[in-house]
C-alpha positions as CSV (number, residue, x, y, z in Angstrom):
1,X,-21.2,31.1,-1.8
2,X,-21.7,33.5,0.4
3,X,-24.7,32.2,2.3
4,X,-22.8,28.9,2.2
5,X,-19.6,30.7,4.1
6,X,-22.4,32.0,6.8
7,X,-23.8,28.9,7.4
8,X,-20.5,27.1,8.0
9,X,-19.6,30.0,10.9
10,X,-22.9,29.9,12.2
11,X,-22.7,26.3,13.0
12,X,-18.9,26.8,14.2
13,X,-20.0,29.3,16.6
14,X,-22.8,26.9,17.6
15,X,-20.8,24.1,18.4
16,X,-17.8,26.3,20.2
17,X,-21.1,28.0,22.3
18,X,-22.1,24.3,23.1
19,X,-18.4,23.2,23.4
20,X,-18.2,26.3,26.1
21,X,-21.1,25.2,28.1
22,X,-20.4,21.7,28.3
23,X,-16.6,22.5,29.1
24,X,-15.2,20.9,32.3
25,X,-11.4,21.0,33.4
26,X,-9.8,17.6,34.6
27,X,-9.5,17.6,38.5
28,X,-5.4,18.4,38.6
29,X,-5.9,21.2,36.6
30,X,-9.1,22.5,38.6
31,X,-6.4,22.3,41.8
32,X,-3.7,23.8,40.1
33,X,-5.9,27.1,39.1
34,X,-7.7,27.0,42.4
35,X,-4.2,27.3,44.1
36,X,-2.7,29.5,42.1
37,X,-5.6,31.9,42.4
38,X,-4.8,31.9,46.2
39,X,-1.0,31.9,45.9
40,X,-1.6,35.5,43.5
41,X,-4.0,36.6,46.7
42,X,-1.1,36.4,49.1
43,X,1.7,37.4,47.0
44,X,-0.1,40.9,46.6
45,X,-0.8,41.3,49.9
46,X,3.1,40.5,50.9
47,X,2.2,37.2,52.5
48,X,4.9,35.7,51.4
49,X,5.2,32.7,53.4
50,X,1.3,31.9,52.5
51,X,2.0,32.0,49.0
52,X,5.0,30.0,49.0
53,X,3.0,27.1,50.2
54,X,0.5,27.1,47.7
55,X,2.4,27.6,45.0
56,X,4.3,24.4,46.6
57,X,0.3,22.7,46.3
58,X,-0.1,24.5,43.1
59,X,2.9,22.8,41.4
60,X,2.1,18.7,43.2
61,X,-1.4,18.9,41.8
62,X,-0.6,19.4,38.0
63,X,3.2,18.0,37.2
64,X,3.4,20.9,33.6
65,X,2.7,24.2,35.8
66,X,3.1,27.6,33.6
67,X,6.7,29.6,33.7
68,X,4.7,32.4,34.6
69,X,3.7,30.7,37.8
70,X,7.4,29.4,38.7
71,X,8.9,32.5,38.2
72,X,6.8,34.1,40.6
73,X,7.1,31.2,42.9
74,X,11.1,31.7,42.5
75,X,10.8,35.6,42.9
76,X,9.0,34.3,46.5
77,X,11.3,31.3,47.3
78,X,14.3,33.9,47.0
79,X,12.9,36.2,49.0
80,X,12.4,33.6,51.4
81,X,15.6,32.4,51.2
82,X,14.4,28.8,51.2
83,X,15.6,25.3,49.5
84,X,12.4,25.6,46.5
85,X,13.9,28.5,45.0
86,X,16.2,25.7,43.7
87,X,13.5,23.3,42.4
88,X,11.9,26.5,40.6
89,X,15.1,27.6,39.1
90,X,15.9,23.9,37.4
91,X,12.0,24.0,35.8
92,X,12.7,27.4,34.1
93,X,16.1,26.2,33.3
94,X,14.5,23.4,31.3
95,X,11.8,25.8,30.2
96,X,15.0,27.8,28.7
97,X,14.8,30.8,31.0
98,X,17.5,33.5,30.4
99,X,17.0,35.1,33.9
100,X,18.7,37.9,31.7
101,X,17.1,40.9,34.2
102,X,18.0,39.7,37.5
103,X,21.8,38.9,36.5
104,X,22.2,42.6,37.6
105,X,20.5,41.8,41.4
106,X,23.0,41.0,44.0
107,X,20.4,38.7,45.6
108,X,20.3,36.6,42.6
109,X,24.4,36.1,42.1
110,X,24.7,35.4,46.0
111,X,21.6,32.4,45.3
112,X,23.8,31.3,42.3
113,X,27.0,31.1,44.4
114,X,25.4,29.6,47.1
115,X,23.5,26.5,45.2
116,X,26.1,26.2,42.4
117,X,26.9,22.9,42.9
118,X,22.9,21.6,43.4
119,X,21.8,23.8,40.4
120,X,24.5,22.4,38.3
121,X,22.9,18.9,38.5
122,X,19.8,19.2,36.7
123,X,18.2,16.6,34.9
124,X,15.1,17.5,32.8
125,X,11.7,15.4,31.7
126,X,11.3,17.6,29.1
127,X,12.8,18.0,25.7
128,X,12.8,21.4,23.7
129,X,12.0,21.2,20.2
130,X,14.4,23.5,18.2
131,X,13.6,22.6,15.1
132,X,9.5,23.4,15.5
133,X,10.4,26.5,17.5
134,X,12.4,27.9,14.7
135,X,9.8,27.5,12.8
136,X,7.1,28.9,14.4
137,X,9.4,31.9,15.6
138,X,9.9,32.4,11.6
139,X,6.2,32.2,11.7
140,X,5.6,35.1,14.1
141,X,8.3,37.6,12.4
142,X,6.2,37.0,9.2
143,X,3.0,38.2,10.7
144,X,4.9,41.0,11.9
145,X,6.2,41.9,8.5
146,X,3.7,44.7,7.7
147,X,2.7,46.1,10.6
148,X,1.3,48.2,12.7
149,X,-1.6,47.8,10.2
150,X,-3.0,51.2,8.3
151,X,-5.0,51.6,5.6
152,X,-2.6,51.7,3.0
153,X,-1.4,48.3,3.8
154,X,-4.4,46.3,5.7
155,X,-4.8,44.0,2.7
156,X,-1.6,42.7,2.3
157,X,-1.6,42.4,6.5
158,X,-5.2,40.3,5.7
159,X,-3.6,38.2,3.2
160,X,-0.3,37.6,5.0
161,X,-2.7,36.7,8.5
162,X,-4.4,34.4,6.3
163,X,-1.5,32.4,5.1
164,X,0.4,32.4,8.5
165,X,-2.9,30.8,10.4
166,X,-3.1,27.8,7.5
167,X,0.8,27.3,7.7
168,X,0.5,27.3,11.7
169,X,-3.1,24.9,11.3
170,X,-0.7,22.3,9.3
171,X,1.7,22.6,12.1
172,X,-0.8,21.9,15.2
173,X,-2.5,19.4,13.1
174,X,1.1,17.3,12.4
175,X,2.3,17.9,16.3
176,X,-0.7,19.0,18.5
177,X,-0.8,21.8,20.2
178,X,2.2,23.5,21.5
179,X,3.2,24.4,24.7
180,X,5.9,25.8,26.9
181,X,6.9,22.3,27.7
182,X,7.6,21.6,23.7
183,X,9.0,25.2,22.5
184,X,10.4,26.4,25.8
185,X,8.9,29.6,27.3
186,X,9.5,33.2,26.4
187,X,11.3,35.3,29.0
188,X,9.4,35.0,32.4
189,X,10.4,38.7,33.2
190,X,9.2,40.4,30.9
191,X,5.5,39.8,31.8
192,X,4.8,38.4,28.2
193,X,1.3,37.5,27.4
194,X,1.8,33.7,25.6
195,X,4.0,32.2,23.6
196,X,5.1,34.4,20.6
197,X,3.5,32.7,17.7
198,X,-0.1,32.5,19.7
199,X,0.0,36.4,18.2
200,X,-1.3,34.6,14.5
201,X,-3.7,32.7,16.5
202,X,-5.3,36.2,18.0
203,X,-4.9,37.8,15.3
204,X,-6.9,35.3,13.4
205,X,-9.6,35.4,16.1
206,X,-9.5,39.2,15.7
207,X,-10.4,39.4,12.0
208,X,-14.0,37.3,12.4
209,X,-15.6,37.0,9.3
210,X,-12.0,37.2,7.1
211,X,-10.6,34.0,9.6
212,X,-9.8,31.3,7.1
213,X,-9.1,29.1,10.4
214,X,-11.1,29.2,13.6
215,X,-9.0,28.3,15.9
216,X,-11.5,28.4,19.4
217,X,-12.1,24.7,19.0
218,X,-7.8,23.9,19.6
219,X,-7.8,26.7,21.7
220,X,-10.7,24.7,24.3
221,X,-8.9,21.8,23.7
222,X,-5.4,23.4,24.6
223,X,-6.9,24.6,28.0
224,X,-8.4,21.4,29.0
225,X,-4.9,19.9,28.2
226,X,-3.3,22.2,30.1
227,X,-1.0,23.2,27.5
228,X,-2.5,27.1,27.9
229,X,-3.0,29.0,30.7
230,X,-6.6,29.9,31.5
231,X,-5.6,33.5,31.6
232,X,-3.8,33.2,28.0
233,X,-6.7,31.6,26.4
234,X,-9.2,34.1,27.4
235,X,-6.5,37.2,26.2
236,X,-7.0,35.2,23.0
237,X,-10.6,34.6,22.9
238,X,-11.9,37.6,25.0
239,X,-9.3,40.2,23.9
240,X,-7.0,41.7,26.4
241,X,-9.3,42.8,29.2
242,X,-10.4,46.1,26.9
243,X,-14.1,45.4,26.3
244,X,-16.6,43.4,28.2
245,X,-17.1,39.8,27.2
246,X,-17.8,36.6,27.7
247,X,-14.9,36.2,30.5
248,X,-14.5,40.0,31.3
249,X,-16.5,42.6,32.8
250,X,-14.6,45.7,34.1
251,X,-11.8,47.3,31.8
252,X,-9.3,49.8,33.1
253,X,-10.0,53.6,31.7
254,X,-7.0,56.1,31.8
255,X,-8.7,59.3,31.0
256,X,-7.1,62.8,30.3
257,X,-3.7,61.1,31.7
258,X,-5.8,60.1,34.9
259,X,-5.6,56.5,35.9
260,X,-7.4,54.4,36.7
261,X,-11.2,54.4,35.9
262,X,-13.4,51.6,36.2
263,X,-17.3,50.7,35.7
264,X,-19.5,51.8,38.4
265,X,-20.8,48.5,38.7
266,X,-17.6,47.2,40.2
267,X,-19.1,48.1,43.7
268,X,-22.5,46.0,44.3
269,X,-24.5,48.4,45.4
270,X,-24.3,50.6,41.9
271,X,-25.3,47.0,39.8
272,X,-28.8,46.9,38.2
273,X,-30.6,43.8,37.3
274,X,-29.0,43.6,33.8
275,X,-25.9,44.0,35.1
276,X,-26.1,41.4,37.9
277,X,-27.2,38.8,35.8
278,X,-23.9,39.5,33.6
279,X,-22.0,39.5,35.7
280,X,-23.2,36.5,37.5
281,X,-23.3,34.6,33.8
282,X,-19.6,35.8,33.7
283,X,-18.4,34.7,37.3
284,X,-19.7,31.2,35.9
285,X,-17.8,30.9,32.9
286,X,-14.8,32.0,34.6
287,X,-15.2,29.1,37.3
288,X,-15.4,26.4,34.9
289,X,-12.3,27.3,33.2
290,X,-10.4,28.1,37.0
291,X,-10.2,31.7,36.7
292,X,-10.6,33.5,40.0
293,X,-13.5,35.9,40.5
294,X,-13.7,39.6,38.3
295,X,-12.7,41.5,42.0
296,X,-9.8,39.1,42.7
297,X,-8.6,40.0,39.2
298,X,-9.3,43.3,38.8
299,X,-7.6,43.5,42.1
300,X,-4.6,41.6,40.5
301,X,-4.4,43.7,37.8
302,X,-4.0,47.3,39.8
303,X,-1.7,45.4,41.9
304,X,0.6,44.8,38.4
305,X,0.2,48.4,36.9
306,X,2.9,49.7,40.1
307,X,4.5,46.4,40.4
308,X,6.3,44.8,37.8
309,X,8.5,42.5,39.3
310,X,6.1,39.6,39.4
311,X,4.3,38.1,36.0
312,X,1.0,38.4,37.2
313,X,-1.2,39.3,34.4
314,X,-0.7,42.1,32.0
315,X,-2.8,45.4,32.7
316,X,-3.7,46.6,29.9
317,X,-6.0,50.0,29.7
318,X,-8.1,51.7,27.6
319,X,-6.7,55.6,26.9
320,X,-8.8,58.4,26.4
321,X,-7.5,62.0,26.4
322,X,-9.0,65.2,25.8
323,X,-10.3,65.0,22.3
324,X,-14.2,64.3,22.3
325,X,-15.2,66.4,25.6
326,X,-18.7,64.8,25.3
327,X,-17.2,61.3,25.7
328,X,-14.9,61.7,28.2
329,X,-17.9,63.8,29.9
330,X,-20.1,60.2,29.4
331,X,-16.9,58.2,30.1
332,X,-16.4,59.9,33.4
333,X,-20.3,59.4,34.5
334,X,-19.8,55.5,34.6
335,X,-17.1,55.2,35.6
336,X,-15.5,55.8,39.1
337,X,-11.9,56.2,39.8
338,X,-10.2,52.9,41.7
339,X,-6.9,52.0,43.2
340,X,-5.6,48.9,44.6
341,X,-5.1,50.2,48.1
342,X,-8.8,51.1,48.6
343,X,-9.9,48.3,46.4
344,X,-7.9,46.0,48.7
345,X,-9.7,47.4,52.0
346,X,-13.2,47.2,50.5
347,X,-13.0,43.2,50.0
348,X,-11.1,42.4,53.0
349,X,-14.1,44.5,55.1
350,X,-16.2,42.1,53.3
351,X,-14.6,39.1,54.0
């Protein structure tokens, strides 16, 4: 039984290696990443008016764009005080945004006053599901149930995780996969990863050889659909930008409450041959599913740690304090400390 079980994933994770290297995005949503990548560039270097525009190009190439993306598009448009704050606001309306943080920003009221009468009118191509999102939010409070997970309770958390990814595989079998655009999105200011119940989906990815449901082969489907965001698949399939992998290269270190610390290898010069033809394998797979290069996203990531006004992409980081003196000694010899101000000036003096 056993070697039956093995055979089975070996030949899963054959065909979702093959799957990978094969996998090609249609040409709207190749567009869409390629000018949101560049819309993210500006926004963090306060060139508002640049990003604007391609979030504008983003948004005309690929007619489902993410509520991530919109809400930072609105958060622009705002600022700009300009006529497509209003077509942002009426798609997170019919994505059922709240806008619950900024009822508190006098900017906010005063663009509500002002375009009462235009954002009043809004007529949506969309329908939101209630039914299936009740469901699949009754889902996610059941994989909740029992944890965080310790020893005295990882079983029942294995056995609950199990049931919860077959209940969810009925689901996506009977509707597809699900998307913002069928569920609505979860609140755009909080900076939240995906929709709630894709937690069963990485947790399920997370348990490896206890998954009673591989879910990578929906997941590559999903993307090429365009019904997940590149970035949300790979914090599914890659983890959440804490180890190196097939997608990621450089995690954030805090150490001894310092932050941030980063691979040496992040600067060129410090890479050796191993390392460059990683991270070259890893720039690749990261094109071909539209995600911008590891500098312009580890650059996007410092950028979020001080800012979180924008949804940009969660920055998460690996904490180490003062426990094991010999790791942190071997920690700190690889790594170099990094900032997005200086990180910022080194790749613009190399563009």
């Amino acid at each position: 039984m056993k070697k039956t079980t093995l055979l089975i994933c070996l030949l899963i994770s054959l065909i979702v290696k093959c799957q990978s290297n094969n996998f090609e995005l249609p040409e709207s949503l190749k567009s869409y990443y390629r000018y949101i990548n560049l819309a993210e560039q500006s926004l963090i270097q306060d060139k508002n008016k640049e990003a604007s525009e391609y979030y504008e190009k983003a948004f005309r190439s690929f007619d489902k764009p993410f509520s991530s993306d919109i809400y930072n598009s609105f958060l622009i448009n705002q600022k700009l005080n300009n006529n497509k704050s209003i077509d942002d606001y009426k798609k997170l309306k019919c994505l059922g945004a709240n806008f619950e943080n900024l009822k508190s920003s006098d900017s906010f009221n005063t663009f509500l006053k002002k375009n009462k009468k235009l954002i009043g009118k809004n007529q949506c191509s969309n329908t939101i599901d209630l039914a299936l999102k009740a469901k699949l939010d009754s889902l996610f409070i059941e994989d909740q149930k029992y944890r965080p997970v310790s020893e005295f309770n990882k079983n029942k958390v294995r056995k609950n995780d199990s049931l919860n990814a077959q209940m969810l595989n009925d689901i996506i079998s009977k509707n597809g996969f699900i998307g913002e655009y069928e569920i609505g999105a979860e609140d755009p200011s909080k900076a939240n990863l995906f929709l709630k119940y894709l937690i069963i989906i990485l947790h399920q990815q997370q348990a490896k050889e206890n998954r009673v449901v591989d879910f990578e082969p929906i997941l590559y489907q999903a993307l090429k659909e365009g019904k997940i965001k590149n970035k949300n698949f790979v914090h599914i399939i890659d983890g959440l930008h804490t180890k190196k992998s097939n997608y990621d290269y450089f995690p954030l270190f805090e150490i001894g409450q310092e932050c941030c610390f980063i691979s040496k290898s992040i600067y060129k010069i410090n890479r050796n041959d191993e390392e460059k033809r990683n991270i070259e394998e890893i720039e690749i797979n990261r094109k071909q599913i539209g995600l911008s290069s590891l500098n312009d996203e580890v650059l996007v990531r410092l950028f979020s740690l001080d800012n979180h006004e924008y949804n940009l992409e969660s920055s998460f980081v690996n904490r180490f304090g003062d426990g094991n003196s010999n790791f942190i000694s071997f920690l700190k010899a690889q790594t170099v400390k990094i900032n997005f101000k200086d990180f910022l000036q080194l790749l613009s003096n190399k563009k």
